[in-house]
C-alpha positions in Angstrom: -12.2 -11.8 17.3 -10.9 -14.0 14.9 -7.7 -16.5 16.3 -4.6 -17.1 14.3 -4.6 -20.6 12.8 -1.9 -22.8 13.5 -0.7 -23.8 10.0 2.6 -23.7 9.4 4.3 -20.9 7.3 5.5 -21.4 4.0 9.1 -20.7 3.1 10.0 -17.3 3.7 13.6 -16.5 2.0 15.4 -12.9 1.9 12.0 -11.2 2.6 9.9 -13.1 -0.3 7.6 -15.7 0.6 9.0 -18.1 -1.8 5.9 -20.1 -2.5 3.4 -17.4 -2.2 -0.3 -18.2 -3.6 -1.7 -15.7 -6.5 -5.2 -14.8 -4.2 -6.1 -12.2 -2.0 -4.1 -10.1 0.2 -5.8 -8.1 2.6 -3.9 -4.7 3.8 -4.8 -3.0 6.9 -4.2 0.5 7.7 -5.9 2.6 11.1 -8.6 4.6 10.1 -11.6 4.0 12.4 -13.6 1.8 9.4 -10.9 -0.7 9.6 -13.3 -2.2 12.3 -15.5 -3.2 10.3 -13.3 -6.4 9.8 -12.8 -7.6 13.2 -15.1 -10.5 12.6 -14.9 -11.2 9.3 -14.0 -14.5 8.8 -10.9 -15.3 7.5 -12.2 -17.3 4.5 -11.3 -15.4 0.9 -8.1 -14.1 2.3 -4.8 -15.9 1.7 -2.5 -13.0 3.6 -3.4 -10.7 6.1 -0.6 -7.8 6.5 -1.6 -5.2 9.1 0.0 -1.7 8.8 1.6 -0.3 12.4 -1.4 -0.6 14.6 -3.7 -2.2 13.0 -2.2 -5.4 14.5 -4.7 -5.0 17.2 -8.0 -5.4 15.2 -7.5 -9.1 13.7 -5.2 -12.0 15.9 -5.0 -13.9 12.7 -3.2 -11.4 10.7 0.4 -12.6 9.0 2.7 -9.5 8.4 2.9 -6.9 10.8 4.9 -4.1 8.6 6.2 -0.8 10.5 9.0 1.5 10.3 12.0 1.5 12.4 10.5 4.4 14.9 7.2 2.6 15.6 7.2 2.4 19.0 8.2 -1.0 21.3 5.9 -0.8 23.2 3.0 -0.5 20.8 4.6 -3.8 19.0 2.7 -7.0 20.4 4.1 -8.6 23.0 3.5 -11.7 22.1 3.4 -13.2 18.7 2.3 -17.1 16.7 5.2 -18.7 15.4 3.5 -18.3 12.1 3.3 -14.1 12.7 6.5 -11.9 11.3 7.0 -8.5 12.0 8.5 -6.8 8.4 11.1 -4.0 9.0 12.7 -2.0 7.3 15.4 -4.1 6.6 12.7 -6.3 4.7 10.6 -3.5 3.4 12.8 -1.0 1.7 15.2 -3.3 -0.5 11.4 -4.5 -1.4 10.3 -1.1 -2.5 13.6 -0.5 -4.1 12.5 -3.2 -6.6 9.7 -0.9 -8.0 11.9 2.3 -8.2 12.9 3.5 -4.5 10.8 4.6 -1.5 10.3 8.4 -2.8 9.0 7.4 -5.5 6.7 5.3 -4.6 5.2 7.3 -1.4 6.9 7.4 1.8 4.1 6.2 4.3 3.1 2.6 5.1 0.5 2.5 3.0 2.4 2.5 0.1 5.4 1.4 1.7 3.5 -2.2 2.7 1.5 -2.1 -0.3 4.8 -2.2 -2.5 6.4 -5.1 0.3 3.5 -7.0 -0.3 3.4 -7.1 -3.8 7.1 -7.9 -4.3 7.0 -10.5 -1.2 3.6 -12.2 -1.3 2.9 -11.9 -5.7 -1.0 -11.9 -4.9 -3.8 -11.5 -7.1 -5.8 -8.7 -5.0 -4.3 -6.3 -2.8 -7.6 -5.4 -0.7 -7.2 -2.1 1.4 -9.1 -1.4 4.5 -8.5 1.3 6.8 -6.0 3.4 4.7 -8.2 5.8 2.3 -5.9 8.9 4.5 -9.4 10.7 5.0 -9.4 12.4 8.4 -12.2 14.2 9.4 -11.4 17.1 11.9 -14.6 16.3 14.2 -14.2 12.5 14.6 -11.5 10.5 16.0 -9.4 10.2 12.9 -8.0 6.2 14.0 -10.0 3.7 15.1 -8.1 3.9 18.4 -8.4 7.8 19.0 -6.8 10.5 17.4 -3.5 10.2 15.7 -1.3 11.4 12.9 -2.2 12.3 9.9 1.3 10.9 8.0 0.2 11.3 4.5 -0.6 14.6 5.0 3.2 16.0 6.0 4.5 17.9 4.3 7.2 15.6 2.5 8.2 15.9 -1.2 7.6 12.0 -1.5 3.9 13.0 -0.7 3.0 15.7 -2.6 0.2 13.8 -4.6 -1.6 10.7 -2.7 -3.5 10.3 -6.1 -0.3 9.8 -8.1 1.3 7.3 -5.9 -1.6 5.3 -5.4 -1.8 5.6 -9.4 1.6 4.4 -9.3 1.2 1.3 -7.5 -1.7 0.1 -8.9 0.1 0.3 -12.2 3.2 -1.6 -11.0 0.7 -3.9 -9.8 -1.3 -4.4 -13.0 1.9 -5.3 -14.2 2.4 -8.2 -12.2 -1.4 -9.1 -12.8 -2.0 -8.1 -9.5 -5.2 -6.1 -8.8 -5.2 -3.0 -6.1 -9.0 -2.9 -4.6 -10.1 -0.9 -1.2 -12.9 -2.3 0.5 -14.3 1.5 1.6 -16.9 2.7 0.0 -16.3 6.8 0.9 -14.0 9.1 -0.2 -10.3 7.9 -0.8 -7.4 9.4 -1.6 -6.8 6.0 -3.0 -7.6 5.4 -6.8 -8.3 2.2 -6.3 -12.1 0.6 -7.5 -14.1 0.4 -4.3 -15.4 -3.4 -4.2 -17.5 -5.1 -1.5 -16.2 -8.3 0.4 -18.1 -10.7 -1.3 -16.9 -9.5 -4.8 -13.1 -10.4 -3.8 -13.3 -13.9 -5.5 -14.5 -12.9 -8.6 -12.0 -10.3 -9.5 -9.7 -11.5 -11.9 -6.1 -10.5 -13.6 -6.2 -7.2 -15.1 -6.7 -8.0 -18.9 -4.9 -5.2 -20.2 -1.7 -4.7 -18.2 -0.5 -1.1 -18.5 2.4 -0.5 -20.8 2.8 2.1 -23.7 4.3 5.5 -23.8 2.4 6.7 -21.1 3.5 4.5 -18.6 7.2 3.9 -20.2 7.5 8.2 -20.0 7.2 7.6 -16.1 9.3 5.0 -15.6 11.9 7.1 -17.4 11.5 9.9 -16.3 12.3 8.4 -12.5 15.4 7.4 -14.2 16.3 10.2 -15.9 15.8 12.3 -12.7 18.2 9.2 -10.9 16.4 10.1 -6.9 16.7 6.6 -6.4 18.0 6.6 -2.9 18.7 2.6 -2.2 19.0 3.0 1.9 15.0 4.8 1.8 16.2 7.2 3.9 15.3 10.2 1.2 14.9 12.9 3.7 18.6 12.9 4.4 19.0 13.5 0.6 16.5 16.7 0.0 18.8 19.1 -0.8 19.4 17.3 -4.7 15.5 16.5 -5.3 13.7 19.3 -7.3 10.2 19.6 -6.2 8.8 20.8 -9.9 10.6 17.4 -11.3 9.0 15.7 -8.2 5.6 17.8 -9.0 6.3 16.6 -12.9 6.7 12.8 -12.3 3.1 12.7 -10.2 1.8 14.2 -13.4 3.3 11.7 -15.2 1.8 8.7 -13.0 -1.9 10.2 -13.5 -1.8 10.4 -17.2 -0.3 7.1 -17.3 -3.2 6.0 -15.4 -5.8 8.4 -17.3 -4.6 6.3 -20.5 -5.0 2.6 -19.0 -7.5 0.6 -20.6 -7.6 -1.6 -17.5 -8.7 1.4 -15.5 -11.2 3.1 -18.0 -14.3 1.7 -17.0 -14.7 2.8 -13.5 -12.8 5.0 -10.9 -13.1 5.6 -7.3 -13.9 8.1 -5.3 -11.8 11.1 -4.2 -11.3 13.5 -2.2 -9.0 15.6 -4.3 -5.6 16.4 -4.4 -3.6 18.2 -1.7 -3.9 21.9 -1.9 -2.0 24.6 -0.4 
């Protein structure tokens, strides 16, 4: 298993890694293909940031980024002085940057993804471990079985394909790239690319803009379910699920009508039925 390295950490002001580089940010989630990267070495990644668990695959990663009810004692117990734990006091004024937590997907997934982007400015966001596949006759983490927290039924989650959408768009925006490094189904829209490819992926060229992604962004506003504490559960009662149902739609066409995203899409699985 690969060691943390004893560098020092840069600056880190108010949640933002002040002099964060523009390379490649790998994002670990739980699903069991995660392990895949246990012994990669850390060469071609500037950031590691592991999502809730996935602390325990890699020693060298840099962010550790869960929600308040993760529990202690499945937080390490011992940490580098160059490891940080991200909370939500961290991640949520982060994600309220890009529009608010139900907007952007309420699991950490998206959640880190947004933190990372705002915090870290990298080039590639690389996911590994967080395509929110779950097969019914495997172990559905790569420590066991666990829960499925995209699939709950929560109005922020009604379409994985549009968040993800969503922030690879904000992304591209901030000529940053969203990647997976899977190569099955994903509820991800991300391009599926293989390790060695990382360091060749540039900017996007064409960063999204237009009416298609301008309609989203105000629609969001229009609807005004920005909810600046992230605690949007405590809040249903005001959000209409067709205007929730109707911003998703929006998100998909704006990616549909990309020209950065034209030439190839992933793999998926589908949307959520039912």
């Amino acid at each position: 298993m690969v060691t943390p390295s004893v560098q020092p950490r840069r600056p880190f002001s108010g949640g933002r890694d002040v002099n964060a580089t523009s390379g490649v940010t790998l994002v670990l989630g739980s699903a069991p293909d995660v392990l895949q990267c246990r012994d990669w070495p850390r060469t071609g990644f500037d950031m590691v940031v592991a999502i809730n668990n996935a602390w325990r695959v890699r020693d060298d990663w840099d962010y550790l980024v869960a929600p308040d009810d993760f529990p202690e004692e499945k937080h390490p117990k011992e940490t580098s002085p160059i490891q940080r734990v991200i909370g939500s006091d961290i991640y949520v004024p982060a994600n309220n940057q890009f529009g608010g937590i139900l907007y952007a997907g309420g699991t950490m997934a998206f959640t880190a993804g947004y933190w990372a982007l705002w915090a870290l400015r990298p080039r590639v966001l690389a996911f590994l471990g967080c395509d929110m596949i779950y097969p019914s006759q495997t172990a559905s983490h790569f420590y066991g079985q666990g829960h499925a927290d995209p699939l709950r039924d929560d109005i922020s989650l009604r379409s994985l394909e549009a968040k993800s959408s969503r922030l690879m768009l904000h992304a591209a925006r901030m000529g940053c790239a969203c990647v997976r490094l899977s190569d099955g189904p994903s509820r991800l829209v991300f391009p599926s690319v293989a390790r060695s490819k990382l360091a060749n992926i540039a900017q996007p060229s064409a960063k999204p803009g237009g009416r298609s992604f301008d309609a989203a962004t105000a629609l969001e506003a229009t609807l005004g379910y920005f909810v600046p504490t992230g605690r949007y559960w405590q809040e249903t009662a005001r959000f209409d699920v067709a205007k929730i149902d109707a911003v998703d739609a929006a998100w998909l066409n704006a990616l549909s009508e990309w020209e950065g995203y034209r030439s190839g899409k992933a793999k998926t699985a589908g949307p959520i039925t039912g």
